[in-house]
N, C-alpha and C positions, 0 to 999 in steps of 0.2 A: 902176612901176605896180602891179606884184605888190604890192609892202607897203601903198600906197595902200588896196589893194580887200579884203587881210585886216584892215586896221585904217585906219577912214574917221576917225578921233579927228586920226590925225596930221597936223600943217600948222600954222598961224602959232596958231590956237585953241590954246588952253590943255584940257589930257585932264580929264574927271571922274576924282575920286575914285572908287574901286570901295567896294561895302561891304565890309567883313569876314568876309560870309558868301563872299566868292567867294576868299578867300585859303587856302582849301585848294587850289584847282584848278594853284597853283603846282608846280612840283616842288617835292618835301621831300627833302633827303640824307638817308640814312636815320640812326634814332637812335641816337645811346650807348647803348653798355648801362647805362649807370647809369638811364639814362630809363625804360627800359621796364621796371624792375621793377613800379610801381604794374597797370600793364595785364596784367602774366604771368598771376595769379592769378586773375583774369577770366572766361581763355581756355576752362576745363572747365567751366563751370558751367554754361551752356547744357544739356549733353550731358548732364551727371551729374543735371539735373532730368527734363529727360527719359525717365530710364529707371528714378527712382525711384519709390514707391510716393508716394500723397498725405501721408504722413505725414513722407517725406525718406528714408526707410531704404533701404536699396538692397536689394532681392529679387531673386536670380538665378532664373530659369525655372527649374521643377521640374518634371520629367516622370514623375508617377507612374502605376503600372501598375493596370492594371482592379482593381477590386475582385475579381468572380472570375475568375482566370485559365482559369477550367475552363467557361467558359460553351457555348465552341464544340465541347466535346465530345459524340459522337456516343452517345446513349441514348436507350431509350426512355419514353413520355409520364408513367411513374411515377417513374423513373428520374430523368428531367429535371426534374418537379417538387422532387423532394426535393435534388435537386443546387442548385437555385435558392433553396431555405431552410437546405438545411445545408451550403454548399458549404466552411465551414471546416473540416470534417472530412474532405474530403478526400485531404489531404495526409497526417492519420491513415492513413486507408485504405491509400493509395499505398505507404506506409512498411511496414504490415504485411502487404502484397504482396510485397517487396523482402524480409521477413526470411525468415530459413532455418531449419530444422531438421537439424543431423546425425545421417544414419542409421548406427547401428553396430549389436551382438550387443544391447548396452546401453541400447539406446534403448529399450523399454518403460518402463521406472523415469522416464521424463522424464512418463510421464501420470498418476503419482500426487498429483501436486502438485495439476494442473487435477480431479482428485476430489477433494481436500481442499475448495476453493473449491466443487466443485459441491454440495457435502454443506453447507458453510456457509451458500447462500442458501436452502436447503431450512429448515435454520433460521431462517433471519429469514423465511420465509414462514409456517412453520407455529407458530412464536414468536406473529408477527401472529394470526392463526388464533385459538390459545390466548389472546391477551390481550382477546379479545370477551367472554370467559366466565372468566374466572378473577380471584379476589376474594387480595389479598393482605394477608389479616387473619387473627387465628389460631383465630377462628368460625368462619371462611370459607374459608378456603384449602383444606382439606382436602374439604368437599363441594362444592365447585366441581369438583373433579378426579371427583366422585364423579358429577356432573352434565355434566361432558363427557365420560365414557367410556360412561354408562346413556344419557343422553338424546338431547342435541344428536346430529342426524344429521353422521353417518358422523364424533363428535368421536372416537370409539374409537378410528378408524385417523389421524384425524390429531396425535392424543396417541400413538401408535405410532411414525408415522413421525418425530414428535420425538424421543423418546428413542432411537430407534435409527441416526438421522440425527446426532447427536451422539456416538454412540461412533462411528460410522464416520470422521466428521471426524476424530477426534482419532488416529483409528489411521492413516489416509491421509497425515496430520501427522507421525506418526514415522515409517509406511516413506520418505517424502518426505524427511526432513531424513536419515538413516542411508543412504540412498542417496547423497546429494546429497554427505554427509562422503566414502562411500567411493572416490565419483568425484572426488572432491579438486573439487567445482564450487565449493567458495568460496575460492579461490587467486584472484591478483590479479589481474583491476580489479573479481571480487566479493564483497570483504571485506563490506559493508554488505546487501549480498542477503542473508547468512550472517546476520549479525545481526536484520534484520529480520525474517525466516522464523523464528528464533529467537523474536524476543518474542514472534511470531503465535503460536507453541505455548507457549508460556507464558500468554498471554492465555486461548487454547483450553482450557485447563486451568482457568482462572479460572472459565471458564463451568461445565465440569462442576459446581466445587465449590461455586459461588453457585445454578447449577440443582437441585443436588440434596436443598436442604431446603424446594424451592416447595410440592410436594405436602402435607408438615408431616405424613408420617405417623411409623410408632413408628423404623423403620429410621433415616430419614433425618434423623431429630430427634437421636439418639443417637450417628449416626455426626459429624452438624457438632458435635456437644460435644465428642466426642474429638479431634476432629480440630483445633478451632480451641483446643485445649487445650496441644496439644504448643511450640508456640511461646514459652507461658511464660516455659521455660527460659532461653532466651536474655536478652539483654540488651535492655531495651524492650518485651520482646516481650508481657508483659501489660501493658502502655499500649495496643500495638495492635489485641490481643483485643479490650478492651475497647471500643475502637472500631467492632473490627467486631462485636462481638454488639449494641453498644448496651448495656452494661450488665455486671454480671459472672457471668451466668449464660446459655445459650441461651433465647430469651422471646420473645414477639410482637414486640420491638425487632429484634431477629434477623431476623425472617422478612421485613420491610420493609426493611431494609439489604440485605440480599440483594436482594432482588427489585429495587430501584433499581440494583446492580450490574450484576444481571444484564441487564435492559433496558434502561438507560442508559449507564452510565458504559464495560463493559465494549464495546458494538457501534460505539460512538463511539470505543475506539482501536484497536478492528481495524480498523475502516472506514481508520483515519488510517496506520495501518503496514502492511495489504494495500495502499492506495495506491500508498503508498512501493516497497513489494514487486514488486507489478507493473510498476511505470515503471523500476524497473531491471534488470528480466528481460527487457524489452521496449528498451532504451536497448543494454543489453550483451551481449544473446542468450545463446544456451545454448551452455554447453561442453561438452568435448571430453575424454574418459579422458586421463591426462597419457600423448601417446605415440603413442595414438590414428592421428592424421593422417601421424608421421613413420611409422609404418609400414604406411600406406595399410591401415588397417583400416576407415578411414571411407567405407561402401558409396557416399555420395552428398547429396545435402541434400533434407528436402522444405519448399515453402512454408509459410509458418506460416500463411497465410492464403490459399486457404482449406482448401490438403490437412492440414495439421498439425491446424485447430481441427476436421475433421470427422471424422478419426481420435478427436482429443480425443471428440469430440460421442457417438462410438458407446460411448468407454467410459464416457462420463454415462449412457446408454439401459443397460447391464450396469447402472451401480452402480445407478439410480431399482429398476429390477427385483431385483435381491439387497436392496434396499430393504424395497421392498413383499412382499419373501417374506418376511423378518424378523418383516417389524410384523405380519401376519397370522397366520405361526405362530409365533413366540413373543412373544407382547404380555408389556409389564413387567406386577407385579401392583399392585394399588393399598396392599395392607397396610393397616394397621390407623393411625386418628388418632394422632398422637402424645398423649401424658400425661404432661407434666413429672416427676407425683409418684410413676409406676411406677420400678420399677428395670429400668436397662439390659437388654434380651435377649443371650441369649449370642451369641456368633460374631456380633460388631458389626464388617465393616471395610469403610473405604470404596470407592468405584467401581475396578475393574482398573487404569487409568490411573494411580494412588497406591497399587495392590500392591508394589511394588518399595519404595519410600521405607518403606510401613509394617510392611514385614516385618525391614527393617534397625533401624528401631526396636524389634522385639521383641527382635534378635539383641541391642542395646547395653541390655540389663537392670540391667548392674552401674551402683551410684551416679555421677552424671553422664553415663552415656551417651545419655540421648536431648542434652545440649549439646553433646556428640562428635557428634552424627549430623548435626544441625542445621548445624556447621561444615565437615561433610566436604559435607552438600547443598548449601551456598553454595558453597564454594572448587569442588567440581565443576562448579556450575552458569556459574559466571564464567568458569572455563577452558573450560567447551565454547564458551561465546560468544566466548570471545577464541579459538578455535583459528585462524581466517585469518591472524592478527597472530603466532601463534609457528608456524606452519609455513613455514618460510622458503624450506626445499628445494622447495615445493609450489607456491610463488609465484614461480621461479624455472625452472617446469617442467620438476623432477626429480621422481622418485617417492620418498616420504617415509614408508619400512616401521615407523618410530617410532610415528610418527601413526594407522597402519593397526592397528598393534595396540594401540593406545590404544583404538579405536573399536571393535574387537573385546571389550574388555575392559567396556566399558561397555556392549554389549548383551548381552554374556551376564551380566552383572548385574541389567539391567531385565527378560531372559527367567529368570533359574533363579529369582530373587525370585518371580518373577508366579507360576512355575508351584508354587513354595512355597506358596503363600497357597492357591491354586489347589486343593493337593491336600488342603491341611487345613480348610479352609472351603465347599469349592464353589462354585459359582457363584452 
């Protein structure tokens, strides 16, 4: 009766057929493997659509971080503002929070460098200043200067504080770099600091010597003849003149070449090597006399931000004041227009910072020596820039008395020169 009542088909009747849809509901032994390969390949693809992008590609979740990380920091409403617009500067900040200064006996000499820079934008400010009124043509040039020292309010003092803001630069430029050598601070990892502070007073130099035939009076007219004279000698070297006068005499070509120097060509590569200069003083911090620390002569460190730059900041408030005492009481004088067709004044030489060079030129009188002098100022000039690379003891954090008297030896060359010139010309 049981099988009767699960299956009423059975009895003398003959069973329907079932369709074929209901011949799964059989048991199946399960398959060969040889079977189930076509179905393996099948099996992920549900899954792997699912979690693809509309295009098919597979994109894992990316969990990226706030734009500003610093938004939930605690300041106040001006504070916060500007954190909100410049918050990528932050991290700047933060970093120059974190750097250090070490203090030793020695440590003033690290605030000549930050004069040199503060004396530089004092030029590109009073440069600007100057280029509202000044005419760089050889009509013009010279009474333009005559018209902002008479007329233009208060152009006297800021045609003063240019020219006296410019030799301060350049002198802050050499006790910075002669310091810099005797503390061994361009030993390794700042080979390239060395260099680069290098071509910055090389460049610094440039200006003097393109600034000083703007004015086109008699001095300075006579002194760029001589001066861009000497190079001759060498090889090339009157191909190069001639480029830079514009011709083969000093001329109105002259005074335009220059003056595009000076305002152009020349503030566009200090801008591009102060750059440079600063990001790796700032990357590799300041050193340490070699010795220094192992024998605990390092009183301590201070922040470079903000105790180090407001130290800095007091000896920018000295030097603007040693500044403006300069340019008030000894203003430069204007002299007299230049005139091609006069003959030279006597006791012609040029600015302090090129006393040393051209008093050694007087010394090499005999036949060929100004192209002796010429070879001894390159091969000098290449080895000061290469010194990082052959002081090996210094890079090694030995002290290197070779090196010391080498560096000796070169400024009392640039001082008994200077003070030569010094005694037999005056100031």
């Amino acid at each position: 009766m049981a099988e009767n009542t699960q299956n009423p088909a059975a009895g003398s009747a003959p069973a329907k057929p079932k369709p074929p849809a209901a011949a799964p509901a059989k048991p199946v032994a399960p398959a060969a493997p040889a079977a189930a390969k076509p179905a393996a390949p099948a099996a992920p693809k549900p899954a792997a659509k699912s979690e693809s992008s509309p295009s098919g590609v597979f994109k894992p979740p990316v969990d990226r971080p706030a734009a500003d990380p610093y938004k939930d920091a605690k300041l106040g409403i001006v504070g916060a503002w500007l954190q909100e617009r410049f918050y990528v500067v932050t991290p700047i900040i933060d970093y120059l929070k974190k750097k250090e200064v070490p203090k030793h006996r020695l440590s003033f000499w690290y605030y000549f460098g930050g004069l040199g820079l503060f004396f530089f934008v004092i030029q590109i400010l009073t440069g600007l200043l100057l280029l509202q009124y000044y005419k760089p043509t050889e009509a013009e040039a010279f009474s333009s200067f005559v018209f902002i020292q008479q007329t233009v309010p208060f152009g006297w003092l800021i045609r003063q504080i240019h020219a006296w803001s410019a030799n301060l630069m350049i002198m802050m430029l050499f006790i910075h770099m002669f310091s810099t050598f005797f503390m061994k601070s361009y030993r390794k990892p700042r080979e390239l600091m060395w260099v680069s502070g290098f071509i910055l007073l090389a460049l610094s130099l440039g200006f003097g010597f393109t600034g000083y035939l703007l004015p086109w009076n008699e001095l300075a007219f006579f002194a760029t003849q001589v001066g861009t004279e000497v190079p001759k000698v060498a090889p090339g070297g009157a191909f190069m003149v001639d480029i830079l006068r514009g011709g083969p005499e000093v001329s109105a070509e002259t005074l335009t070449r220059m003056f595009s120097l000076h305002v152009v060509l020349l503030p566009g590569l200090v801008l591009l090597f102060l750059t440079a200069h600063l990001t790796l003083v700032q990357i590799l911090g300041t050193s340490t006399p070699i010795g220094y620390k192992e024998a605990g002569l390092v009183k301590g460190y201070d922040k470079f931000f903000p105790t180090f730059l407001a130290k800095d900041g007091i000896g920018w408030m000295i030097g603007f004041a040693l500044l403006v005492y300069l340019a008030v009481m000894f203003p430069w004088g204007l002299g007299v227009k230049a005139d091609p067709l006069t003959p030279a004044p006597v006791g012609i030489k040029p600015e302090w910072y090129f006393w040393a060079q051209f008093q050694l030129l007087k010394d090499f009188k005999f036949e060929g020596g100004e192209l002796v002098a010429i070879i001894l100022f390159t091969i000098g000039a290449v080895s000061w820039l290469l010194i990082p690379f052959f002081d090996r003891q210094a890079s090694n954090e030995k002290k290197s008395p070779v090196f010391t008297i080498v560096g000796l030896l070169v400024l009392a060359f640039l001082l008994v020169n200077t003070y030569r010139v010094y005694a037999e010309y005056g100031w």
